[in-house]
DOSE-243426 format. One record per residue: y negated, z negated, x negated of N, C-alpha, C in turn. Coordinates in steps of 0.2 Angstrom, whole numbers, padded with zeros to 4 digits, always signed. Example, Ala and Ser with C-alpha at 12.3 -4.5 7.8 and 13.67 -1.06 7.14 Angstrom:
2
+0028-0039-0066+0022-0039-0062+0016-0039-0066 +0011-0035-0064+0005-0036-0068+0000-0039-0064 
% end
This chain:
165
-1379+0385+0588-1385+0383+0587-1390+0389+0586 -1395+0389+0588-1399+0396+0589-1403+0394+0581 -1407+0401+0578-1410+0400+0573-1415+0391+0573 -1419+0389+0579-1423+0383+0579-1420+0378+0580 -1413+0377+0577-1410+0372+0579-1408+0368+0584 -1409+0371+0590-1408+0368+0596-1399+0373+0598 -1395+0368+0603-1390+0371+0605-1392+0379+0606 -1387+0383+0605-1387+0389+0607-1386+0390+0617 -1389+0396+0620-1388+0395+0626-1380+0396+0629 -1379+0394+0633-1373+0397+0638-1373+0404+0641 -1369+0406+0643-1371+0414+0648-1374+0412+0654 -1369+0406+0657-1372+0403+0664-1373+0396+0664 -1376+0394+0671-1379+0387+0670-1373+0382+0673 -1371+0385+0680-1365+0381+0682-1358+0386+0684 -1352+0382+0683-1349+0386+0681-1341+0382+0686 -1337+0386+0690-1334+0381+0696-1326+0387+0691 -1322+0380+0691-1313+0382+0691-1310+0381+0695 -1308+0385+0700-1304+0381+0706-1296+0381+0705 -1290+0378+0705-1288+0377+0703-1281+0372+0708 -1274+0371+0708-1271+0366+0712-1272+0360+0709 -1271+0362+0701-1269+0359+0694-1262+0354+0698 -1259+0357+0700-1251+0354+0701-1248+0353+0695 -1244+0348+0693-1241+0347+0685-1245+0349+0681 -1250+0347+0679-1257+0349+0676-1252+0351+0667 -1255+0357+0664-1252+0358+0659-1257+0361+0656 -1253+0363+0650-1258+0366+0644-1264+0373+0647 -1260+0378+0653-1264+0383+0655-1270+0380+0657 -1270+0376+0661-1274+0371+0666-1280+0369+0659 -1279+0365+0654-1281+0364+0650-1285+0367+0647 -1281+0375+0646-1285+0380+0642-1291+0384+0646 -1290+0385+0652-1294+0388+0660-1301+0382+0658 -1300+0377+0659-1306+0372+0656-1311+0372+0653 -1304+0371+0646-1309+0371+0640-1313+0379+0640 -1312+0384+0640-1314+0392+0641-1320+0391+0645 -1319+0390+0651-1323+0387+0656-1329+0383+0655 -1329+0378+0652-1333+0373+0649-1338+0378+0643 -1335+0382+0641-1338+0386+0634-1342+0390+0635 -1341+0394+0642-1345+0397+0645-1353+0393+0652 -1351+0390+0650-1358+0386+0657-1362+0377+0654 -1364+0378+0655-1369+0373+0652-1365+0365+0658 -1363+0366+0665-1361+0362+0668-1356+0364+0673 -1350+0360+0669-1342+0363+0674-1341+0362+0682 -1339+0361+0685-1337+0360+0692-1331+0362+0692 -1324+0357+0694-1319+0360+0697-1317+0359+0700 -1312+0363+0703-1312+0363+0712-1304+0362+0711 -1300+0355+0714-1297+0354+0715-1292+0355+0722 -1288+0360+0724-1287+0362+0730-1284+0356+0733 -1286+0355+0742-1283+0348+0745-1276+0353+0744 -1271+0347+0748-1264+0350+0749-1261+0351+0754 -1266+0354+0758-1266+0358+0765-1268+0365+0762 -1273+0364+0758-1276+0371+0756-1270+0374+0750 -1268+0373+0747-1263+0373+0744-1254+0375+0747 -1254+0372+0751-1248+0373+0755-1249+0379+0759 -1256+0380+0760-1257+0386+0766-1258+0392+0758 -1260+0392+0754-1261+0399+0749-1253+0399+0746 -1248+0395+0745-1244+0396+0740-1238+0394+0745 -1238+0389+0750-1233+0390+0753-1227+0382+0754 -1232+0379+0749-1228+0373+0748-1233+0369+0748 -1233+0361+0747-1238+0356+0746-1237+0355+0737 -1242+0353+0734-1242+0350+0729-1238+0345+0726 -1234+0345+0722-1229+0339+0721-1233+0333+0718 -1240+0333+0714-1243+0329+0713-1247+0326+0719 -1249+0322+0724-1253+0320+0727-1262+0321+0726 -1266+0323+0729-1271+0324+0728-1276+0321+0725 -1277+0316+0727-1280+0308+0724-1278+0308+0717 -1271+0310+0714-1269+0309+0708-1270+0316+0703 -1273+0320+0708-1273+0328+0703-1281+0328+0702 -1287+0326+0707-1294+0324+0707-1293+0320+0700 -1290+0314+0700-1292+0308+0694-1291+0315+0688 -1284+0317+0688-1282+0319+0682-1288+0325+0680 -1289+0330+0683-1293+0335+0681-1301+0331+0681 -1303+0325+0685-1310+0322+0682-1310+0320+0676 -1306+0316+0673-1305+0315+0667-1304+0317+0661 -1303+0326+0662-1306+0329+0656-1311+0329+0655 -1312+0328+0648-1316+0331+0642-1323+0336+0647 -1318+0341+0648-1323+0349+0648-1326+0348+0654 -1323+0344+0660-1326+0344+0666-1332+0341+0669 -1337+0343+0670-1343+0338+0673-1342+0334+0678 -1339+0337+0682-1337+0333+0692-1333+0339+0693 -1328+0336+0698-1322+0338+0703-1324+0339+0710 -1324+0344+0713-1325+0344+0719-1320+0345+0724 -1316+0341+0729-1311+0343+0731-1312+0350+0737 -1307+0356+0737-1309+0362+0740-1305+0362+0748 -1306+0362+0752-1304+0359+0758-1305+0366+0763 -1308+0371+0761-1307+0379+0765-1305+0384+0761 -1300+0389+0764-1298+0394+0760-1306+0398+0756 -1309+0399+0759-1314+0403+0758-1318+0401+0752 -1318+0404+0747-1322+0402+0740-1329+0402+0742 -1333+0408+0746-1338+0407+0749-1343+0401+0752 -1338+0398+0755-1340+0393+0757-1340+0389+0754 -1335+0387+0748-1335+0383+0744-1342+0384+0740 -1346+0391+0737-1350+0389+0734-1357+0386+0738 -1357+0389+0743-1363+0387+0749-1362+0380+0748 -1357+0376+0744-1357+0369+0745-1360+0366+0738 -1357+0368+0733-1357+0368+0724-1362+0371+0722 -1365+0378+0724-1371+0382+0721-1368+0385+0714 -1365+0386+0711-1363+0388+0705-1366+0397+0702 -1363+0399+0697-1368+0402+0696-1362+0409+0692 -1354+0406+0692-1350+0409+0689-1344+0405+0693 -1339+0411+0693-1333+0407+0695-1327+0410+0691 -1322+0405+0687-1318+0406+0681-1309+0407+0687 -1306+0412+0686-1299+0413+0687-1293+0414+0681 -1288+0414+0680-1282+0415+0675-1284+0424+0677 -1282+0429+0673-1283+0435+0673-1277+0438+0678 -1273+0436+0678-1266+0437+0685-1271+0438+0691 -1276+0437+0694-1281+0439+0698-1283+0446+0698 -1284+0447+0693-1288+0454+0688-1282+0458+0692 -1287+0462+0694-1285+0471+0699-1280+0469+0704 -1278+0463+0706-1274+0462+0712-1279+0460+0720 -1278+0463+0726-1279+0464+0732-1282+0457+0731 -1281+0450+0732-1286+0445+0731-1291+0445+0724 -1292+0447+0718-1294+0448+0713-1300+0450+0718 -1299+0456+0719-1304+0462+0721-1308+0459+0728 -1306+0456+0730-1311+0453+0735-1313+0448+0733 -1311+0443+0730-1315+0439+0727-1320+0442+0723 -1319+0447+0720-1327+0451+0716-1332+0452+0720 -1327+0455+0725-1333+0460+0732-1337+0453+0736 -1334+0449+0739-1335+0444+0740-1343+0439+0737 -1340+0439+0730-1345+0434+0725-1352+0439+0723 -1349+0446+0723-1355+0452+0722-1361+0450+0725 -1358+0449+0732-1362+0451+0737-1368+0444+0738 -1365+0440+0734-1373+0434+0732-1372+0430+0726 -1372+0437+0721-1373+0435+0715-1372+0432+0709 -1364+0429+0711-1360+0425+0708-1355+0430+0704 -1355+0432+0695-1350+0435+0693-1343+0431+0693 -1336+0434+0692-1332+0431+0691-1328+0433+0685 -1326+0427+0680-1326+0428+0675-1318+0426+0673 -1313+0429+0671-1305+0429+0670-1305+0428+0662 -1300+0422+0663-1298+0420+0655-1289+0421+0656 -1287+0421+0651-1282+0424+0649-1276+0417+0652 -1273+0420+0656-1268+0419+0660-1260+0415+0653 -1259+0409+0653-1257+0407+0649-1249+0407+0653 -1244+0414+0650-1239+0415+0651-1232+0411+0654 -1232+0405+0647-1226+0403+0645-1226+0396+0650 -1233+0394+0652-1233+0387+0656-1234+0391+0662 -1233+0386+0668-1233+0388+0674-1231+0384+0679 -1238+0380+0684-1233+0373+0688-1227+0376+0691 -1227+0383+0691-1220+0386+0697-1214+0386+0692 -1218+0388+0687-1211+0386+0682-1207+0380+0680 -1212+0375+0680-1214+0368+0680-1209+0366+0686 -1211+0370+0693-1207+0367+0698-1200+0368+0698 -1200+0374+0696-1192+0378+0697-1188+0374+0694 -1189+0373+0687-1186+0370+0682-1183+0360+0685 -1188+0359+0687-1188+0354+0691-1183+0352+0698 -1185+0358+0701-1178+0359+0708-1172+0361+0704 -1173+0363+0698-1166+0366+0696-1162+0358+0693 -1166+0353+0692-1165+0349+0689-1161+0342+0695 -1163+0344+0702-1162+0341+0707-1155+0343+0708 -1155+0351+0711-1147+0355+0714-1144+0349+0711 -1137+0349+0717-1132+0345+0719-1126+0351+0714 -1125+0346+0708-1117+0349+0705-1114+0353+0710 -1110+0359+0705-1105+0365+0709-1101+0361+0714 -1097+0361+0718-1094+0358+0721-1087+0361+0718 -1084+0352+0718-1080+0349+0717-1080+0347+0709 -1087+0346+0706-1090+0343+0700-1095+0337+0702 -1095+0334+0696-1097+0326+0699-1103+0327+0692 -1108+0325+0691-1113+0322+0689-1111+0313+0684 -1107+0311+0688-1105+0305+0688-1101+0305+0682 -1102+0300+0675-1096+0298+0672-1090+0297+0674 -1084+0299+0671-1077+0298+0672-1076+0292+0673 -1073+0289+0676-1071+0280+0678-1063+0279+0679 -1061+0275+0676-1054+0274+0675-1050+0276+0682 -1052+0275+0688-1050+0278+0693-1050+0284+0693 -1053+0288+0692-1056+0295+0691-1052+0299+0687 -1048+0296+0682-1046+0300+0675-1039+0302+0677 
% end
């Protein structure tokens, strides 16, 4: 609250997190809420599953339709935007936003750096929150294909059965 009683301001007015949100988890969560705390009005940008299979190299395990509902129904989020071109650029030519939030793993890597040079060049800062370690949908995935692998071979998954013993 400022000295006159009115909300305090924000740094920016509109604020875009672009995001797979594949097995949406706590990092996801915490990118938001951060996000929300910085801008008077959230935007997040849900990557389609073509755009995601072409930056990462797989498709989304969640379906898109179902990763949109989840990330519209936070709290911290104003509206969802689904992002349909590699190009953040173009993305905001669409949004208009005023700030664009990344996980810090960004920070001083070859796309980091272009995406600054990029957003420089009409105005838009880009602001890095802290990169939540220990979650991760890739770890999320791994753990999950690790869960599928077919037993060693010549080991069964299968209870013992009186034929079997």
């Amino acid at each position: 609250m400022s000295d006159h009683g009115a909300p305090a301001r924000k740094p920016y007015r509109v604020g875009y997190a672009p995001g797979a949100y594949d097995l949406f988890h706590i990092g996801h969560l915490n990118i938001l809420r951060h996000a929300r705390s910085q801008c008077d009005y959230l935007v997040a940008g849900v990557v389609s599953d073509e755009m995601a299979e072409l930056a990462k190299g797989r498709r989304p395990m969640i379906p898109l339709v179902e990763r949109l509902e989840i990330v519209r129904s936070v709290k911290y989020v104003d509206a969802a935007f689904v992002e349909t071109v590699p190009d953040k650029v173009e993305t905001w030519k669409q949004v208009r936003f005023d700030v664009i939030f990344k996980g810090d793993d960004w920070r001083g890597t070859p796309k980091g750096d272009k995406l600054e040079a990029d957003f420089a060049a009409v105005g838009v800062d880009v602001v890095y929150f802290p990169y939540t370690v220990h979650t991760s949908s890739t770890q999320l995935r791994r753990a999950l294909d690790a869960l599928a692998e077919p037993a060693l071979p010549g080991l069964s998954a299968e209870p013992l059965t009186a034929e079997r013993r």
